[in-house]
MIGUVO-870500 format. One line per field, with one value per residue (C-alpha): residue in one letter; x, y, z. Coordinates in pm, 1 decimal. Layout:
! residues N
r <- [A	...] $
px <- [X	...] $
py <- [Y	...] $
pz <- [Z	...] $
END
This chain:
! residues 501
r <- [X	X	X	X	X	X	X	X	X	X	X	X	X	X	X	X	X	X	X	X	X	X	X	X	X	X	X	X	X	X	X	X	X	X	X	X	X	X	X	X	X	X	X	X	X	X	X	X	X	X	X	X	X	X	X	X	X	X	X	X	X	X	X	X	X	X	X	X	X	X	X	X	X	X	X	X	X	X	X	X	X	X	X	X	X	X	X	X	X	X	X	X	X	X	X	X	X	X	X	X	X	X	X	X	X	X	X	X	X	X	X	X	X	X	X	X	X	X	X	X	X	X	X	X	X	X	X	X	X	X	X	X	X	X	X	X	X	X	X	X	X	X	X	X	X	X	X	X	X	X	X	X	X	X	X	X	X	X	X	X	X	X	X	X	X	X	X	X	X	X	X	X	X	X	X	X	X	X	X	X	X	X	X	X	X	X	X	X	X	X	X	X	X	X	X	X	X	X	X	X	X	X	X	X	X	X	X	X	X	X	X	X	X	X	X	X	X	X	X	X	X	X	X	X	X	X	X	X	X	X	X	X	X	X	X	X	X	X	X	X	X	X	X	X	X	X	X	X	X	X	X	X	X	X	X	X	X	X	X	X	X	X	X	X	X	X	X	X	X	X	X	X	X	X	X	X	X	X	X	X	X	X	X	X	X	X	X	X	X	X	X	X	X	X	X	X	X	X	X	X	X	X	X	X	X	X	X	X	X	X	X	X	X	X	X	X	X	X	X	X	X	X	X	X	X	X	X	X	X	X	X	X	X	X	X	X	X	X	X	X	X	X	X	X	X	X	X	X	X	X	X	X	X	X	X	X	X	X	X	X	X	X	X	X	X	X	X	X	X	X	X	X	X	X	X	X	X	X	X	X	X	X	X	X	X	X	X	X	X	X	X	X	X	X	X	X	X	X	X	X	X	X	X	X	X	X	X	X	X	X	X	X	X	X	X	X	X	X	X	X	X	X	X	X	X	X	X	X	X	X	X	X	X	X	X	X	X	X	X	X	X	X	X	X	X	X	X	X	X	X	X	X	X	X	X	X	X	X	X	X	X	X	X	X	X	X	X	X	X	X	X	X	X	X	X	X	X	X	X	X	X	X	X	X	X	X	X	X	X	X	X	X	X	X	X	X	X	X	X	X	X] $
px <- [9216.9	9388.3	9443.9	9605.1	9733.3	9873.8	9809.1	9739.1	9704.6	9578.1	9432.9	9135.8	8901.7	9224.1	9142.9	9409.8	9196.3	8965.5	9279.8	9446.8	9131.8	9155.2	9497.7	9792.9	10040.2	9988.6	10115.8	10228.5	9986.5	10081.3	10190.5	9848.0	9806.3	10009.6	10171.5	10473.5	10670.8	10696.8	10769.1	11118.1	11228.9	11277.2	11448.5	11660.8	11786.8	11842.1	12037.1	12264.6	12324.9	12385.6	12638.7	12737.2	12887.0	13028.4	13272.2	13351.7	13490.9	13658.6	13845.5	14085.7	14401.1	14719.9	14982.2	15317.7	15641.6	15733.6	16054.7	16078.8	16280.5	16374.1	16446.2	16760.1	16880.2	16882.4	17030.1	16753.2	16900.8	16667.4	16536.3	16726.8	16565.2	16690.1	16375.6	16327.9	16177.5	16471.9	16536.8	16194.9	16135.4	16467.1	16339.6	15991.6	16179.6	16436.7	16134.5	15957.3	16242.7	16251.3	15893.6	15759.5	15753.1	15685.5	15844.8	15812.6	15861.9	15912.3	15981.6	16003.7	15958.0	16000.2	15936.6	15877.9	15713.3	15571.7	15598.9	15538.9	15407.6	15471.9	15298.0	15311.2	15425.5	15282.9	15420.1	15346.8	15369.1	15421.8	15271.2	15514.0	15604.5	15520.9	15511.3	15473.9	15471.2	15705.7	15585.8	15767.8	15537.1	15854.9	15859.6	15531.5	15627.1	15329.6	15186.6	14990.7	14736.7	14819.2	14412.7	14221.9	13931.9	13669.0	13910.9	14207.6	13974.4	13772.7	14065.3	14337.2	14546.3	14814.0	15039.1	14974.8	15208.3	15146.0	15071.4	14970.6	14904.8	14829.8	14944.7	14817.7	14839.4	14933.4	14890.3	14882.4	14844.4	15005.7	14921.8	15116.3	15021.3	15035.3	14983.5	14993.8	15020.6	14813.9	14672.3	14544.5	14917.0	15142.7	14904.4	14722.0	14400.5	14041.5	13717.3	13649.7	13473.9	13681.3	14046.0	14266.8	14603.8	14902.1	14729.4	14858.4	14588.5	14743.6	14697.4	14586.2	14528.7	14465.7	14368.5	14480.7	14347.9	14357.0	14381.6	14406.5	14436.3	14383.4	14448.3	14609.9	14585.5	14575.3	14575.5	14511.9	14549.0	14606.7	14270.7	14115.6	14270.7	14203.0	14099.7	14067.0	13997.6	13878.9	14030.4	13858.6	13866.8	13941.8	13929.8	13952.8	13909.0	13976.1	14116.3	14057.5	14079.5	14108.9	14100.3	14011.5	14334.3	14191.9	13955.0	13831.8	13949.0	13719.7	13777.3	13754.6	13634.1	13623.3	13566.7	13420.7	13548.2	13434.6	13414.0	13452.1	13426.9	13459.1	13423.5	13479.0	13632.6	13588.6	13587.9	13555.0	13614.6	13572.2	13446.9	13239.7	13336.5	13213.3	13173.0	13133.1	13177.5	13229.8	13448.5	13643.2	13391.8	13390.5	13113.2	13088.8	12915.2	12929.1	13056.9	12956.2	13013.8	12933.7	13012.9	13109.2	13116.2	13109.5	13107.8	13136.6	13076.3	12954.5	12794.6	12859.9	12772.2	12711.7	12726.7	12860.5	12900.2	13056.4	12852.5	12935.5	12976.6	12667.9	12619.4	12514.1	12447.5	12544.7	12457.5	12514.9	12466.5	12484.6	12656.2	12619.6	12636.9	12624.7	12838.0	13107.4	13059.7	13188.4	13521.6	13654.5	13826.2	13649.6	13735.8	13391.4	13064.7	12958.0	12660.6	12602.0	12485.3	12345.9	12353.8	12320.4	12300.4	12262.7	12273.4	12309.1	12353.5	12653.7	12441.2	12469.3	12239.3	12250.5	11998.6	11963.9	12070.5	11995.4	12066.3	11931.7	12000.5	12144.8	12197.1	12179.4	12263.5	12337.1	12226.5	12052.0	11902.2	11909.1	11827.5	11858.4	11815.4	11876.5	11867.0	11953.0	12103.7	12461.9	12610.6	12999.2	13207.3	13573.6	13591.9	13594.8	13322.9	12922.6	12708.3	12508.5	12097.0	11979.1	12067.5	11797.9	11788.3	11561.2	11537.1	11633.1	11571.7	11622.9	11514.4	11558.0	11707.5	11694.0	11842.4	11848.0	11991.0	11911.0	11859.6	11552.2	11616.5	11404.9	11490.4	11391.4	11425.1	11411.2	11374.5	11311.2	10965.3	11153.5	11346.1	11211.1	11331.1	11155.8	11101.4	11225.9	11074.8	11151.6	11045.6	11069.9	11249.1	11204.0	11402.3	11434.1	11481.4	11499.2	11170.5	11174.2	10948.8	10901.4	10680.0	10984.6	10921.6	10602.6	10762.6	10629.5	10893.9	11160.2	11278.3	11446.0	11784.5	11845.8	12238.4	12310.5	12588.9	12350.3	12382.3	12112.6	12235.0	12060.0	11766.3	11793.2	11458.2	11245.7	10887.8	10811.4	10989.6	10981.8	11029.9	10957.3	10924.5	10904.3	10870.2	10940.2	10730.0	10634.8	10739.1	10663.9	10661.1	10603.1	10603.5	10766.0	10746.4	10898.2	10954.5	11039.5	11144.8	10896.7	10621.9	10652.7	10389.9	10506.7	10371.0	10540.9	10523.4	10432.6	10410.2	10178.2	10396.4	10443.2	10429.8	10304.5	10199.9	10279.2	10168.3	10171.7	10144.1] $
py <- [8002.6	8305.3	8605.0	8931.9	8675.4	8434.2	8122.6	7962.3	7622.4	7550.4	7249.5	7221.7	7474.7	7634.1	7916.3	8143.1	8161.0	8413.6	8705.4	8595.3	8683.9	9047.6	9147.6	9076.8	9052.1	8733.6	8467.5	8107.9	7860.3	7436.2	7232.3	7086.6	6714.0	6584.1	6967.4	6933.5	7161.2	7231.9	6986.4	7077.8	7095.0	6690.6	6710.1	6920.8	6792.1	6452.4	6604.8	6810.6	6489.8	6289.4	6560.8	6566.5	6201.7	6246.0	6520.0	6327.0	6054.8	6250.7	6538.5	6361.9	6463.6	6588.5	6356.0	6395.4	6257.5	6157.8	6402.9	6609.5	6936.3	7165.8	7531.7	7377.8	7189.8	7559.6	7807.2	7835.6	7833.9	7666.2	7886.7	8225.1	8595.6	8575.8	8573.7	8235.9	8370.1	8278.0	7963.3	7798.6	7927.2	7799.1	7435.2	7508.7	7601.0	7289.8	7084.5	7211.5	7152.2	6806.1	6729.4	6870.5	6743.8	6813.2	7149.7	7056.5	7294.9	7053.1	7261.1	7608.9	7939.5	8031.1	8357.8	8510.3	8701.0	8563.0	8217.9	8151.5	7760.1	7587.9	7296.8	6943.4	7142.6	7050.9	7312.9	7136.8	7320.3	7040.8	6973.9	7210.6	7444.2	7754.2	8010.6	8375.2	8640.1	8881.4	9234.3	9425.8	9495.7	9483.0	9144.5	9098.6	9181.7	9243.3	8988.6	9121.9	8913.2	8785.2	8802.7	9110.0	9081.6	9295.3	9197.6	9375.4	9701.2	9680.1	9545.7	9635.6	9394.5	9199.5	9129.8	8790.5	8563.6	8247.9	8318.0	8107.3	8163.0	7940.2	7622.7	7243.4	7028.1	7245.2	7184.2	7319.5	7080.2	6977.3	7044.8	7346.0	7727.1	7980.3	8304.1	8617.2	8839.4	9106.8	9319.5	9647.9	9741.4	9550.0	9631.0	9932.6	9988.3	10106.9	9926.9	9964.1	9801.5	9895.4	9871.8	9726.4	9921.4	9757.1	9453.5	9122.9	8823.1	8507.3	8283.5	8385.1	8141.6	8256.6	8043.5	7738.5	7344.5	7083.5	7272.3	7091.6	7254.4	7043.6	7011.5	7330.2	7643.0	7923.3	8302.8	8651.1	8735.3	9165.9	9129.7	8871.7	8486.5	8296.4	8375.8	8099.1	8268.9	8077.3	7789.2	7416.0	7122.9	7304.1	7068.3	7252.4	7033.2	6999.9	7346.2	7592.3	7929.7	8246.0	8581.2	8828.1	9083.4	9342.7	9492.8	9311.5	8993.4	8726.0	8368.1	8186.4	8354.1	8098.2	8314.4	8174.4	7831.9	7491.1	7160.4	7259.4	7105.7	7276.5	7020.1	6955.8	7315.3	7567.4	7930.9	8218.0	8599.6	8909.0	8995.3	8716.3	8398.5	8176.9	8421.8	8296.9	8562.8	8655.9	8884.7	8687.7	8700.7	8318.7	8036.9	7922.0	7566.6	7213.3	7349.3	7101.6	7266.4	7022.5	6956.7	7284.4	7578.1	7958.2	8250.4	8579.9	8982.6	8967.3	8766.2	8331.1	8257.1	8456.6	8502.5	8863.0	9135.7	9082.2	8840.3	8916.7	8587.6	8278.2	8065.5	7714.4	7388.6	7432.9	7245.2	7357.0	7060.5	7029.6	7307.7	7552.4	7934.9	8284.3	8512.9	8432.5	8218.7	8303.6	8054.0	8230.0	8549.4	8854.1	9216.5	9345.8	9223.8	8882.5	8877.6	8811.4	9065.6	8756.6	8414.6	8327.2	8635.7	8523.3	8890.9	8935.4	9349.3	9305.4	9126.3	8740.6	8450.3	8279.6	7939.9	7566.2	7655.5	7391.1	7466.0	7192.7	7076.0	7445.1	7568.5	7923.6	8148.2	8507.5	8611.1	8926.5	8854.0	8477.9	8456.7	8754.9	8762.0	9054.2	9114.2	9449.9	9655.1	9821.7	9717.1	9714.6	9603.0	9703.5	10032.6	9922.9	9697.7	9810.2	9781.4	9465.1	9452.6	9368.2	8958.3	8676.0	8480.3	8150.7	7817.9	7881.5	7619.8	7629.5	7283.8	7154.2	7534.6	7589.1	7849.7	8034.3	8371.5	8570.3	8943.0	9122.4	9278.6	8988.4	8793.9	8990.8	8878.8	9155.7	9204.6	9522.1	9599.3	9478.1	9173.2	8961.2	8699.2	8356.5	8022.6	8034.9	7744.9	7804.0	7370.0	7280.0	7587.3	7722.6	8024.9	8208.0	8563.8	8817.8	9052.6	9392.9	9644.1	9863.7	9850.5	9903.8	10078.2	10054.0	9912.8	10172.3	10397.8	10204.6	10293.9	10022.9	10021.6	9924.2	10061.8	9988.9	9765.5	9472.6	9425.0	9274.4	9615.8	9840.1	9822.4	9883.7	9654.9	9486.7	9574.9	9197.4	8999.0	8700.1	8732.0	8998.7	8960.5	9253.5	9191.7	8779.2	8546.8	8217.5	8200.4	7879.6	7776.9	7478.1	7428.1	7768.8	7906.8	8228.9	8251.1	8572.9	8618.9	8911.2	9035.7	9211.9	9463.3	9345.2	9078.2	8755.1	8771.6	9026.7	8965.1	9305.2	9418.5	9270.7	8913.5	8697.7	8317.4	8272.6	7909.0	7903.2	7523.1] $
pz <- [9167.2	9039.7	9237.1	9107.4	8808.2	9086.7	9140.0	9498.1	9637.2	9914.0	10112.6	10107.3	10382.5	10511.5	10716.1	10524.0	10246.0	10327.5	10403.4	10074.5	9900.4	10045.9	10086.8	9843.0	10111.0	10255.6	10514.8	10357.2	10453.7	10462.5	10237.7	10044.2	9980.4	9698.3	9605.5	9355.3	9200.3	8847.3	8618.2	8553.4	8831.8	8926.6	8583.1	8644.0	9020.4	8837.2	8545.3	8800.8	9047.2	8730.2	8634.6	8992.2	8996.7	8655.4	8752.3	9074.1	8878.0	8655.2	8859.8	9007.0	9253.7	9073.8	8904.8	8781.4	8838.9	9138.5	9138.1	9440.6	9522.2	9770.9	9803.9	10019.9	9705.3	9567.9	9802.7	10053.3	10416.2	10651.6	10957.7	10742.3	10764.5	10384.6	10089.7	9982.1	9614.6	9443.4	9606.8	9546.7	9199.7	9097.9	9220.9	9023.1	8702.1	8780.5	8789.0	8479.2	8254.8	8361.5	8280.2	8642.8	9020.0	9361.4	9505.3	9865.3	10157.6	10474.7	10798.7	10946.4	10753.5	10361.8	10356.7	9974.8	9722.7	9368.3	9304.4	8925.9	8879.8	8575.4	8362.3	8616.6	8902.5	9271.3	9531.7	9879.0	10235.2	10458.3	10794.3	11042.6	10744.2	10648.4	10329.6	10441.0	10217.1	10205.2	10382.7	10019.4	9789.8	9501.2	9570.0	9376.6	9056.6	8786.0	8634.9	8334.5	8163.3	7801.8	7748.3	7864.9	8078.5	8308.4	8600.2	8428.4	8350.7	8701.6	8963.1	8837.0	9004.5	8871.4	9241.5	9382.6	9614.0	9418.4	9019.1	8721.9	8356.9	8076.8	8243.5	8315.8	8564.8	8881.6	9231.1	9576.6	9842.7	10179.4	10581.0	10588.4	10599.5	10332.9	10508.8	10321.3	10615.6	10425.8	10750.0	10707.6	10906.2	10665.5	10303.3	10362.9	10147.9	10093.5	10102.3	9736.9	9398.2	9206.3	9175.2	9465.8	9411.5	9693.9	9803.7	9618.3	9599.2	9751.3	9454.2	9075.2	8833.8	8515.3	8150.8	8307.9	8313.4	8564.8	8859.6	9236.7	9557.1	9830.0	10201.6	10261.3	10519.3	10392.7	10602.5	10579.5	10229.3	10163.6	9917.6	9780.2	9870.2	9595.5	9217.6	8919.5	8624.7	8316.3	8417.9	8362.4	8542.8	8899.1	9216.8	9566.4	9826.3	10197.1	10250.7	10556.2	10433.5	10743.7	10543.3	10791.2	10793.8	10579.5	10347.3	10048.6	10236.7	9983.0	10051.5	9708.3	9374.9	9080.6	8783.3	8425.1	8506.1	8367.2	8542.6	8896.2	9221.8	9568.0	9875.2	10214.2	10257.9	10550.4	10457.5	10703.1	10513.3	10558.2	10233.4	9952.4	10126.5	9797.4	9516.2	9143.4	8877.7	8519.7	8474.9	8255.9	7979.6	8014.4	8101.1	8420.2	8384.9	8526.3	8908.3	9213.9	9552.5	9839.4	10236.5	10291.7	10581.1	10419.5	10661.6	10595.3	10717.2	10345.8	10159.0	10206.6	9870.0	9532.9	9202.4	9060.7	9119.9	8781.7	8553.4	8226.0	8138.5	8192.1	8469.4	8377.2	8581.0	8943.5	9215.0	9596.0	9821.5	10242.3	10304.2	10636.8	10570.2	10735.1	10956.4	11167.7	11467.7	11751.9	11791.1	11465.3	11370.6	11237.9	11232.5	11136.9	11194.1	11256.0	11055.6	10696.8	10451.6	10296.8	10325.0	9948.9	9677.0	9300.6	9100.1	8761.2	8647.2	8363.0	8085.7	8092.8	8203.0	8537.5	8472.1	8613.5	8976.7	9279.2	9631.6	9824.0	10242.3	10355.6	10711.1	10714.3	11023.7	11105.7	10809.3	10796.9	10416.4	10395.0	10044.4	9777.3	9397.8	9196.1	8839.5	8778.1	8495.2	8594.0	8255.5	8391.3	8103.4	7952.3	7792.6	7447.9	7506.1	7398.9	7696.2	7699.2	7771.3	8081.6	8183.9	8231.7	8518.4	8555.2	8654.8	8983.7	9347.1	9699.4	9892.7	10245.3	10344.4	10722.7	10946.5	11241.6	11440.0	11086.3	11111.8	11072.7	10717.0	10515.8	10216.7	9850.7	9501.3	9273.1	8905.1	8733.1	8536.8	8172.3	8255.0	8534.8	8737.7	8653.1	8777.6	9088.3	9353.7	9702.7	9845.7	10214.5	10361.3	10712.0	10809.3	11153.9	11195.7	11433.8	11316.6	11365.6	11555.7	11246.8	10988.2	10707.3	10385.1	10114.7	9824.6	9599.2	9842.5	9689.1	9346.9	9088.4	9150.1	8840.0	8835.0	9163.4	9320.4	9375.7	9759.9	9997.2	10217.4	9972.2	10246.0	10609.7	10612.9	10309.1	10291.2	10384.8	10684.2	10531.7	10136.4	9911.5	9540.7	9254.7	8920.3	8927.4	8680.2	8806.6	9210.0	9352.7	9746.9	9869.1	10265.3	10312.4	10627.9	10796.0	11154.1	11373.0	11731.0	11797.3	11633.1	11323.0	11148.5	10821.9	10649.7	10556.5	10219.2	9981.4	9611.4	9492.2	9235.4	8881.4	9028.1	8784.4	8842.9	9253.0	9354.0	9718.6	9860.4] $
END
């Protein structure tokens, strides 16, 4: 049966029937008998899982020579007020020129600014140790990229407390803490996106291959804590990251990266918590991100804002998302602009995306898509035509304590989102007394930062949906905690081929 060119299934004599047939907003109804999704879609769960176990066998932990130094065998004196820069670079360099090592920090304090790593270098914070960055911003000398990007042009920032360039085999690992010590008191700053002028990242890694961090703490970076640009065969594992000191605070942003595997990590950040981005005009393909916790005041995870680059093959697996619980630090709000945001507005394709088995709570927009047209490149660059984004699931997704803003996909009237299947997803909001704007109040956005906060409320408390082709939802179900004079779902505008099931 097609209705306003969509397509709905429905078991057969459901009572919903009758109000689809006269009004184009509509509630979802159950699952029929023997539903599926589109054909490509088992294909393409079995391709990713197949790709899945490949790069878990082959990203493997770090290894080098079992040489070890300390920043005592090079002037460091334990429990001093002195920097230990000098101390524990002089061990990395030692290492390096022997073929590489572990640079091991065992107990107490090293306080410092930029660490440089080099090729087969490990630098490991032991269990009772710590490396706190120094409260000078001269001890972060610049660090300028050999190769130009949309990071250089749009961030501007080249400080970081642990930096790496054009290297292989480097590691960060141990039981330890790495605390940058970045508050708002110590690295003043504005909430910007743009450039962040006086606020060093903890760690940049930049051009580099075979990349571990595993195991460690790390704290209250000035900006953003961790960013791996164009970097393959990245392994992060078993980390806790706290990065709620400041403005800008991300938790992890792996940036046109290839062969990547986040797992068994706990983020909590006051900015992106899980961001994915391509600003370094690079791929982003093959990435597996499983077991993991992501909360946020932001957004837990996303791709962009910068996606000048593609985004191929990524699968998101049992992970739990949202704002801050209570038992952790925040300094802003404790809910989630989003819970997962995939926008593409700088040219470039996001396709073949699976998020199945996620928790989401405290979310006020659970699930946002937004292909827009901002065009942010370098200067010198033309401006690209609007992105494509396709080929897009979310399965088993569950979640509850969301706000009342609604989840939205958006397109814009010439380049629309398509095939996107939403499959076994139940999500519980708040609802809101209003009745929230008529979509036709809401203009395109098409140059706007893409943020699920562009609306107060969405025209639909469930999920609304502007210019998508081929939606799919299969035992879909929105739940709020009061009535709500929107409807569930509302598809009226440039929606082509809805199945509803």
């Amino acid at each position: 049966m097609t209705i306003s060119r969509r397509v709905v299934l429905l078991s057969a004599g459901s009572t919903a029937m009758t109000s689809l047939l006269a009004c184009p907003a509509f509630s979802v109804a159950r699952r029929a008998d023997g539903a599926a999704p589109p054909a490509w879609v088992p294909e393409l769960k079995k391709s990713l899982t197949m790709a899945a176990h490949t790069l878990t066998k082959t990203l493997k932990p770090w290894t080098g020579p079992k040489t070890v130094a300390l920043p005592e065998d090079y002037g460091f004196i334990p429990n001093s007020t002195a920097p230990a820069t000098v101390a524990i670079q002089a061990a990395v360099d030692a290492l390096a020129a022997q073929g590489g090592g572990t640079v091991r920090l065992t107990v107490g304090d090293y306080v410092s600014g930029t660490i440089e790593l080099r090729s087969n270098i490990r630098l490991e914070v032991s269990k009772g140790a710590r490396l706190l960055g120094s409260l000078s911003l001269s001890d972060y000398p610049e660090k300028v990229a050999a190769r130009k990007t949309v990071m250089d042009s749009n961030m501007g920032m080249n400080q970081s407390l642990i930096f790496a360039e054009g290297v292989t085999n480097i590691s960060v690992a141990g039981d330890g803490i790495i605390d940058g010590r970045g508050s708002k008191a110590n690295f003043p700053g504005k909430q910007t996106v743009g450039t962040t002028p006086g606020r060093p990242f903890l760690i940049r890694v930049i051009d580099c291959k075979k990349v571990h961090i595993v195991g460690i703490r790390l704290h209250d970076a000035a900006c953003w804590m961790q960013n791996y640009l164009n970097c393959e065969d990245l392994l992060i594992e078993d980390i806790f990251v706290s990065n709620q000191a400041n403005f800008n605070n991300d938790g992890l942003d792996i940036d046109g990266c290839r062969r990547v595997i986040v797992r068994n990590s706990i983020i909590n950040s006051e900015d992106d918590a899980m961001c994915f981005k391509g600003a370094s005009q690079r791929p982003m393909e093959d990435v597996l991100v499983e077991n993991c916790q992501f909360y946020t005041s932001c957004n837990a995870i996303k791709f962009g804002t910068d996606s000048q680059g593609d985004f191929r093959r990524i699968l998101v697996r049992n992970v739990t998302i949202g704002g801050t619980p209570a038992h952790m630090p925040a300094i802003n709000r404790r809910t989630a602009s989003s819970g997962i945001t995939w926008a593409i507005v700088d040219g470039g394709t996001l396709e073949d995306v699976y998020v199945h088995d996620a928790r989401i709570f405290r979310s006020k927009s659970p699930l946002y898509l937004r292909l827009g047209d901002r065009g942010r490149v370098r200067p010198e660059d033309p401006v690209p035509a609007p992105g494509t984004m396709r080929r897009i699931v979310f399965e088993n997704i569950s979640g509850k304590e969301n706000d009342s803003r609604g989840s939205y996909f958006l397109g814009i009237a010439d380049r629309k989102i398509e095939d996107v299947v939403l499959k076994n997803v139940h999500l519980w909001g708040a609802g809101s007394a209003s009745e929230g704007p008529d979509e036709s109040e809401i203009d395109q956005m098409r140059k706007r930062y893409p943020d699920a906060q562009n609306l107060k409320l969405a025209p639909a408390y469930g999920l609304w949906a502007r210019h998508v082709r081929r939606l799919t939802l299969i035992n879909v179900d929105f739940v709020v905690d009061q009535p709500d004079p929107r409807p569930k779902i509302l598809t009226k505008t440039d929606v082509d081929d809805v199945v509803i099931a």
